[in-house]
N, C-alpha and C positions, 0 to 999 in steps of 0.2 A: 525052148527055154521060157522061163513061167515070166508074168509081167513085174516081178519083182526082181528077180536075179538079172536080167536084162539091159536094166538101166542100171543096177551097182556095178556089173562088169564093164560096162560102155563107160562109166565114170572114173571106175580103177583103171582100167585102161589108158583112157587120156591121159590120167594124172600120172601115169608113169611115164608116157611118155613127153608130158610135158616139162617133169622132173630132170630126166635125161638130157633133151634138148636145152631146158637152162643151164643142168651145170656144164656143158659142152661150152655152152654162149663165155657163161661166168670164165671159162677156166680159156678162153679166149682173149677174153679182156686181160687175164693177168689175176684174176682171182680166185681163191678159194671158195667153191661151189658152199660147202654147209657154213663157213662163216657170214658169206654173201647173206645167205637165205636166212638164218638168222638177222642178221641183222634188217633185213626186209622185216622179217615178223616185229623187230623193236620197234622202226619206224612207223608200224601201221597199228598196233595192237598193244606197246609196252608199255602207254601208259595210258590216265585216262583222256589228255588234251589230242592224242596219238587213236584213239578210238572215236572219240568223238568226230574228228576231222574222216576218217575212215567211212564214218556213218553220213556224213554230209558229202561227201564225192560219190557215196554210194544210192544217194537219192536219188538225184534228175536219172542213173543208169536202172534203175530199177524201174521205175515207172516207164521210161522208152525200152528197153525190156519188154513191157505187158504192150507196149503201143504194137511192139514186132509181132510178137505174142499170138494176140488176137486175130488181125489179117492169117497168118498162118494158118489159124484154124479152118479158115472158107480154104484153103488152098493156095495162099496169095503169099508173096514175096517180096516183101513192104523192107526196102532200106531207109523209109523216110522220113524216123523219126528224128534226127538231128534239125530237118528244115521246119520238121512242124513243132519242134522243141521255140527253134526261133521266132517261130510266126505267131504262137500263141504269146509269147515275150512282146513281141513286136504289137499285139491288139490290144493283148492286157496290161502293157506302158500305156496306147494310146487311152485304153478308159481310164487311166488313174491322170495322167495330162489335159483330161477332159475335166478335170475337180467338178465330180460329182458331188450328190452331199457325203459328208466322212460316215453318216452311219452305213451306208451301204458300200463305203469303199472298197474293205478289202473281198466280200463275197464277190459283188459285182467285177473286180477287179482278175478272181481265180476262175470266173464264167468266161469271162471276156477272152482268157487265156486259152480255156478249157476251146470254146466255138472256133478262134483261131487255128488252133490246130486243128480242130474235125475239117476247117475250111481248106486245109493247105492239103490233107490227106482225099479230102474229096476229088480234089484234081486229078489223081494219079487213077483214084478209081473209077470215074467217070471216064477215063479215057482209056481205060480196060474194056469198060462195062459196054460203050458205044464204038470204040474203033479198034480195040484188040493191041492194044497198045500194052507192050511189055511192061507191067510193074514195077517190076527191079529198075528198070532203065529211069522209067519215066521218075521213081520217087530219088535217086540216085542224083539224077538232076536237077531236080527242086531244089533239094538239099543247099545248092550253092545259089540258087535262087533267093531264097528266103534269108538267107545268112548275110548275101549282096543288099537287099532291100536292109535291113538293119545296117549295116555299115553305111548305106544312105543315108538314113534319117538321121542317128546319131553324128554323121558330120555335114549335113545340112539342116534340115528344115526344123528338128529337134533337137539340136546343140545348146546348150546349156551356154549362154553369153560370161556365165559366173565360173567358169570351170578352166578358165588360162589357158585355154588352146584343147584341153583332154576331149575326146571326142566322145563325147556320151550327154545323158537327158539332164533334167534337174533333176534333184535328188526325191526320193518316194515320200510323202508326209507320213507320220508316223500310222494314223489310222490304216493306212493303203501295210502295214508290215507287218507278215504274219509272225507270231507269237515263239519262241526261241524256250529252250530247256536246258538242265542242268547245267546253266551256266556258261553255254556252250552257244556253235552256231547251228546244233542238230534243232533243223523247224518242222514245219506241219506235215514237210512233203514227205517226210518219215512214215509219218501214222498213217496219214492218206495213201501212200502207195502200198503197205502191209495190208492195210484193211480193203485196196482196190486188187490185191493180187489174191486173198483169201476169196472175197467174193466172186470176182472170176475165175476161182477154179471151182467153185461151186455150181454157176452158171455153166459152164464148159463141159462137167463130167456128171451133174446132178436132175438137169433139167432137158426140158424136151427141145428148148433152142438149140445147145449142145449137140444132142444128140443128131439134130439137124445137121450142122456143122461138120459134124462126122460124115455123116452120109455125103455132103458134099464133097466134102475134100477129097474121100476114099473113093467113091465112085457115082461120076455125074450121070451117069444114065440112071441109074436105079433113083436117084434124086430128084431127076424128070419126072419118073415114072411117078412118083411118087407128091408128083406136084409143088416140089420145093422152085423155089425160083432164085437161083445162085447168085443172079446179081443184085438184085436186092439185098440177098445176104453177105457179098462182098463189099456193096456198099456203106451196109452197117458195120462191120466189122473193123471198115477202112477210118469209120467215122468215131468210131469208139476208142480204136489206136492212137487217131490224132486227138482227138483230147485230151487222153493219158499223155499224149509227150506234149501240148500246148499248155498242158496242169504245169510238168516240171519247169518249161520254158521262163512261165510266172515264177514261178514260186522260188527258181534260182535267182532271176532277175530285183524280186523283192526282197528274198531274204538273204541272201550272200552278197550281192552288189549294192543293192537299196535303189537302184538307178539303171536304166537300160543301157549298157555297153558293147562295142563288138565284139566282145571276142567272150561271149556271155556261158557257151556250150562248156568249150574244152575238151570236145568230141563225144561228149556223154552219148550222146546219141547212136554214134557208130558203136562205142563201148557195149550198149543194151542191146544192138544186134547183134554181138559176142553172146553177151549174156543168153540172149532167148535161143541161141545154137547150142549154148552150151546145154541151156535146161531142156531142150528136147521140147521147147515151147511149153512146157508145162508150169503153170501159171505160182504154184507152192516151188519148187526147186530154184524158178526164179531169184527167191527171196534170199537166201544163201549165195546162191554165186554171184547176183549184185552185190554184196559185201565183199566177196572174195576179190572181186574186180576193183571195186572203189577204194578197197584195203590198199591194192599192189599199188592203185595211181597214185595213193595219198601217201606211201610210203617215197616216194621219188624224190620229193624235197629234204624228208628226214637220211637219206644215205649218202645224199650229196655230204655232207658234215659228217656222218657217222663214219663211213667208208669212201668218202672221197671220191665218188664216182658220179658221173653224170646223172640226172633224174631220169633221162630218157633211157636208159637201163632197164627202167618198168615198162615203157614202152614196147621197149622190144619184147619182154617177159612177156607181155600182154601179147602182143603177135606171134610168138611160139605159143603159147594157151591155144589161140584161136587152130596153129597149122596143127597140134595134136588132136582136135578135136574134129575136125575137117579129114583128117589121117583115117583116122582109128574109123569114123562114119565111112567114108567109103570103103576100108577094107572089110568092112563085116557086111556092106551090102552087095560087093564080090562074090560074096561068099556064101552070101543067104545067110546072116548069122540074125541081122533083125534090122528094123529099118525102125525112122523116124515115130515116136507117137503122132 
């Protein structure tokens, strides 16, 4: 099966049986499966306050997305973009709490984010790299690490005295807040992460780093042989990821909250590792199924009113997404039909 037909049948496939398994769920609940689904599409896409909000839950997921993404590429198993989402939130509060001077605020303030989370991803892979210490495990764990340390600060040491009890920082000065469109809350992390997923699929399938990457992943002997040095290269890759989800960390924290709060994610982070499963880690398909994703979460609120049903309705849609696509990958690698890019 050629490299085109491959990944449209792996994607048809899902989606039918993703379709299946919701209206089963729907017609469970007591509803009609195609009015259901409809009405999801009104909620996320029927109008333009209903997109715009779609495109802003779909940011911080798309960016942790490329954070899973990337590690992937070395061969690596990185669930750790939710903590390095928080930890880069967590550093780039504390630079903006520092009142630096306001013309360097908001760059200095999206670095600060950015280092953060390479910092909180280095952990997982240094303890790969030196003691063989599972990835998945180790970043899995962080995750509630990182997310605990903010629920720290925010109801100790960086509690806002002005805020009547609410557990969160002082509010961001305006310079520290990136820049907002069409009227809307869609901000920079938009452009940033379209133009950070283009460029990494360029580096990934265009270049001789890439092609390195490859040889890793596919087969480390021949890697050796060839004088690659894998952990160096999972190091990097580990550290490129956490920046990508310490960018969103900020960038949710400044532009949707204005203020560091606990409960800042919303799981985006677990979300993006849907995402980068779904896209086969390939860094342009990304771009599309974070909307897809961000679309269902952001439709939860509009069906509660529309349809009367719970928000977490999406949720669950969102976890039959993930069991179809987890389905359908290993029944075709069963089978020998095709394995992951």
């Amino acid at each position: 099966m050629n490299r085109i037909a491959a990944p449209l049948l792996r994607i048809a496939s899902s989606g039918a049986l993703f379709l299946a398994l919701a209206a089963a769920f729907f017609l469970l609940i007591g509803r009609h499966p195609l009015t259901l689904i409809a009405q999801i599409v009104d909620a996320s896409v029927g109008s333009g306050y209903a997109l715009s909000e779609s495109l802003v839950r779909a940011t911080p997921i798309l960016l942790c997305a490329l954070a899973t993404a990337v590690p992937a590429r070395a061969g690596l198993v990185s669930v750790g973009a939710e903590g390095q989402l928080y930890f880069g939130a967590l550093v780039g509060t504390g630079f903006v709490l520092a009142q630096l001077q306001a013309s360097t605020l908001l760059p200095g303030m999206l670095i600060a984010g950015m280092v953060g989370g390479a910092l909180w991803a280095a952990l997982p892979a240094l303890l790969r790299i030196g003691l063989a210490v599972n990835e998945t495990i180790s970043t899995l764990l962080l995750n509630y690490v990182a997310s605990l340390l903010v629920v720290w600060v925010v109801f100790g040491p960086w509690k806002n005295p002005a805020s009547q009890g609410w557990p969160a920082t002082a509010e961001f000065p305006p310079p520290a807040l990136p820049p907002t469109w069409f009227d809307s809350r869609i901000h920079l992390g938009l452009w940033l992460g379209i133009a950070a997923a283009i460029g990494l699929h360029l580096v990934l399938t265009r270049t001789r780093w890439g092609l390195a990457l490859d040889v890793i992943r596919g087969n480390p002997r021949v890697a050796r042989l060839a004088g690659l040095d894998a952990r160096r290269w999972m190091l990097a890759t580990m550290l490129v990821g956490g920046s990508l989800a310490g960018l969103a960390g900020i960038l949710e924290t400044a532009s949707i909250q204005g203020r560091l709060q606990a409960n800042l994610s919303a799981g985006a982070g677990f979300s993006g590792f849907l995402v980068a499963w779904l896209a086969g880690n390939d860094c342009l398909r990304i771009i599309p199924l974070a909307f897809l994703v961000g679309a269902l979460l952001a439709a939860g609120d509009g069906i509660q009113m529309l349809a009367d049903v719970p928000s977490s309705v999406t949720l669950v849609a969102q976890g039959l997404l993930f069991v179809a696509v987890l389905f359908v990958d290993g029944w075709r690698r069963t089978r020998g039909i095709g394995t992951r890019p």
